[in-house]
N, C-alpha and C positions, 0 to 999 in steps of 0.2 A: 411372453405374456407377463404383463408387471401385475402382481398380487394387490390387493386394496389397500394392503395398509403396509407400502412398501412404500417410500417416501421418495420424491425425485429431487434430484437437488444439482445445479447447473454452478463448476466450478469456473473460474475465466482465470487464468494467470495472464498479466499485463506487463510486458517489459521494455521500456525504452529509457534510452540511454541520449543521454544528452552532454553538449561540450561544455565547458564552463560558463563561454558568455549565455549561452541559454538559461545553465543552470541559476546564474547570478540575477537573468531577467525576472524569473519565475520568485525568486525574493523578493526582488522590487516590485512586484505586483505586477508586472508585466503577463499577455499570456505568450506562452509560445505554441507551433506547431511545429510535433514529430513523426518519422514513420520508428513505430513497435510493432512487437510481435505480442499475438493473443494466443492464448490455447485453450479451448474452453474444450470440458471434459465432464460429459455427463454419468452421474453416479446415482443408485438406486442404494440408498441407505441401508437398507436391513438386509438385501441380499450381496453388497457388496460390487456387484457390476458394474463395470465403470466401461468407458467407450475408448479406454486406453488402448494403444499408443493414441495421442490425440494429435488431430494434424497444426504446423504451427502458422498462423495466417495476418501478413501482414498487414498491416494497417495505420491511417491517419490515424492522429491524438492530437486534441487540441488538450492544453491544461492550460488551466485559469489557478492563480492564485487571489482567490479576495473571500470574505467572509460568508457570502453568500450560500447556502447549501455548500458546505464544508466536509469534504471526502466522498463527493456526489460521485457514481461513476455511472454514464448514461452514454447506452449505444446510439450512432449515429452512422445512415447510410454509409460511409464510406471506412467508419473506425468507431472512435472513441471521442466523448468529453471527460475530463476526469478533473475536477475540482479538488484541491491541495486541502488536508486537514487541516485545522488552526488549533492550538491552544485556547483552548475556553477561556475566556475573560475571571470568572471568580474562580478556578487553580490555583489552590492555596500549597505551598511547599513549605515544610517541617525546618526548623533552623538547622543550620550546618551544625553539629556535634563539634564543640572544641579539638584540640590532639587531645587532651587530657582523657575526653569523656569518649572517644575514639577507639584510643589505646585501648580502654577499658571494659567496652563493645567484646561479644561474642561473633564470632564469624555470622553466624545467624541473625542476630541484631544488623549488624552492617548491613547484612543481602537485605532484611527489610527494610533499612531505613534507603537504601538503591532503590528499590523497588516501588517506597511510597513515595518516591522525588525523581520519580522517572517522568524526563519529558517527553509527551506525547509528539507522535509522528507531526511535524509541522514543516512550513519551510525552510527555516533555517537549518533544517539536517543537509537539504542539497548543497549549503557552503562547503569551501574546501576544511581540510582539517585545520589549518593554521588560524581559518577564521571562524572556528568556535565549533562546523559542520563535520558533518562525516561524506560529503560528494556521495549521498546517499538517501534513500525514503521510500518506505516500506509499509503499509497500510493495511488493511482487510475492511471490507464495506459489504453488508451483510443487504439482502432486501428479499420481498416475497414478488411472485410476477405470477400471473391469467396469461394462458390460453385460451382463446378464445374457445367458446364451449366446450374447457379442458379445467385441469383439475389447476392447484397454482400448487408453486413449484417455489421449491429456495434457491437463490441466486447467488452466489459468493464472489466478488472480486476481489482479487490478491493482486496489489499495484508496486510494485520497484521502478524506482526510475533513480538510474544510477548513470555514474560519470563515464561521458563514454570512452576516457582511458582505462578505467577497466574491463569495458571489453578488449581494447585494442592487446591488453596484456596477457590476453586466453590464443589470440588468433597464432596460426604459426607464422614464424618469418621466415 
């Protein structure tokens, strides 16, 4: 029995791995399609209850890179669509600090000046390292969802889509 004012809340971890040329399409505004694995894993906030182990279930993804609905992630019979975050257009960034005025910087200072000129998850993270990327992107997209004559519930998606030589590099040989 779930309490009244015990809160439902539906997590989904999303993970697909993709090769470089895909990676590289997904920049150019290209979409591509993958198969990932989901794990969604229901938890009741205040008493801690989760539906863990949660099973891991494979599935299509389409991702779309373009501005429209940006970091959208919407189920679809057979997977997923998930729309690529963008950088906001007015994203103002603080001047680079001289060496001088660097040097001169507390450890503290530094982390917040990292921190206020952190670029947000976009696509350019999925480039390789050499070209600016980290072959990497990592998101969270928060929404509320109905039950149909049910209570609503909060939804969390947690999206990684990483290079898929890093998985290759977990597997054994």
């Amino acid at each position: 029995m779930i309490a009244k004012d015990d809160k439902i809340v539906l997590t989904v971890q999303h993970e697909v791995f993709l090769t470089r040329e895909e990676r590289y399409k997904l920049v150019e505004g290209e979409e591509v399609e993958a198969l990932g694995v989901s794990v969604p894993v229901w938890v009741l906030q205040k008493s801690g209850k989760t539906t863990e182990p949660a099973p891991e279930i494979f599935c299509r993804y389409k991702i779309i890179n373009d501005k429209e609905q940006p970091g959208q992630v919407k189920k679809t019979k057979k997977g997923y669509v998930i729309r690529l975050p963008q950088i906001p257009e007015d994203l103002v960034f603080l001047p680079r600090p001289t060496d001088e005025e660097w040097e001169e910087m507390t450890l503290e200072a530094r982390d917040d000046w990292f921190h206020q000129n952190r670029k947000p998850p976009n696509p350019n993270c999925l480039k390789d390292r050499t070209d600016g990327g980290g072959e990497y992107l990592r998101f969270e997209k928060q929404r509320k969802a109905k039950f149909k004559n049910g209570p609503y519930i909060q939804v969390v998606h947690w999206v990684e889509i990483k290079s898929i030589e890093s998985l290759k590099q977990t597997l054994l040989t």
